[in-house]
C-alpha positions, 0 to 999 in steps of 0.5 A: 454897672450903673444902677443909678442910671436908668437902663435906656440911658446907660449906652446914650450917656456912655457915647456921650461921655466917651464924645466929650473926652475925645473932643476935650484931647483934640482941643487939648491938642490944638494946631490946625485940627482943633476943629476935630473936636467940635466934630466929634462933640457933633457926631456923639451927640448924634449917636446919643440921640439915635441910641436912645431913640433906638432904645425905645424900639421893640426890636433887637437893636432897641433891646441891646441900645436900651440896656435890656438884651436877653440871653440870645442877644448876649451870646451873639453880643459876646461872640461879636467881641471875641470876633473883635479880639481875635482880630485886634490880636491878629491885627497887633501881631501882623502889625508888630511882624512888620515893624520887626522886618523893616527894623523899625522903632515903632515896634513897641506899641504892638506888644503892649496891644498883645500884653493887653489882650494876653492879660485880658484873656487871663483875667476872663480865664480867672473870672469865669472859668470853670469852678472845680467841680464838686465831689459825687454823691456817693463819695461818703458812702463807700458804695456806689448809690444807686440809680433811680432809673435802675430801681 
């Protein structure tokens, strides 16, 4: 992901930079909420902090923010994020249902969720699906090998 970056720093510098950006488009914004920006800055900061202190922790919750979760914490990890995309789909099409029932125009913003999803899926599909399989041992031989439990 980011070699360059020591692990325990990895998610800190992401919250961090994801911070900025949202405050940098509330400023952008301006009118009477630019003071959300300074908020923001405010709270992903502390989020920094605390994910990078968490990080030096010997526990589960210190291994996932310091970048060094093992195979368990990734299963629980990646069925959290399926949970969290089958919800955003089910959120995008009761969203989209209603939008189409009251005749409104703000439709448009659903669909492009669900495409999103929809090629997300695919991309996961084509990414990581199965492989084909390989040919049997015995195909070359023209007779079937033998077991080495039967011998």
């Amino acid at each position: 992901m980011m070699p360059f970056i020591p692990p325990r720093l990895r998610k800190p510098v992401g919250i961090a930079l994801a911070g900025v950006v949202f405050a940098a488009a509330w400023l952008a914004r301006g009118g009477p909420l630019w003071w959300i920006s300074i908020l923001a800055v405010i709270l992903a900061a502390a989020r920094a902090v605390f994910l990078y202190w968490a990080g030096g922790q010997d526990t589960d919750v210190g291994a996932l923010a310091g970048s060094r979760a093992d195979e368990r914490q990734k299963l629980v990890s990646l069925r959290s994020w399926a949970l969290a995309c089958n919800l955003a789909a089910i959120a995008a099409f009761v969203g989209l249902t209603v939008a189409i029932a009251v005749k409104a125009t703000w439709w448009w913003p659903f669909v492009v969720i669900l495409a999103v999803i929809g090629l997300g899926y695919l991309l996961g599909l084509s990414n990581y699906g199965a492989a084909e399989e390989g040919t049997p041992d015995d195909v070359d031989t023209g007779h079937q090998t033998r077991s080495p439990v039967n011998s």
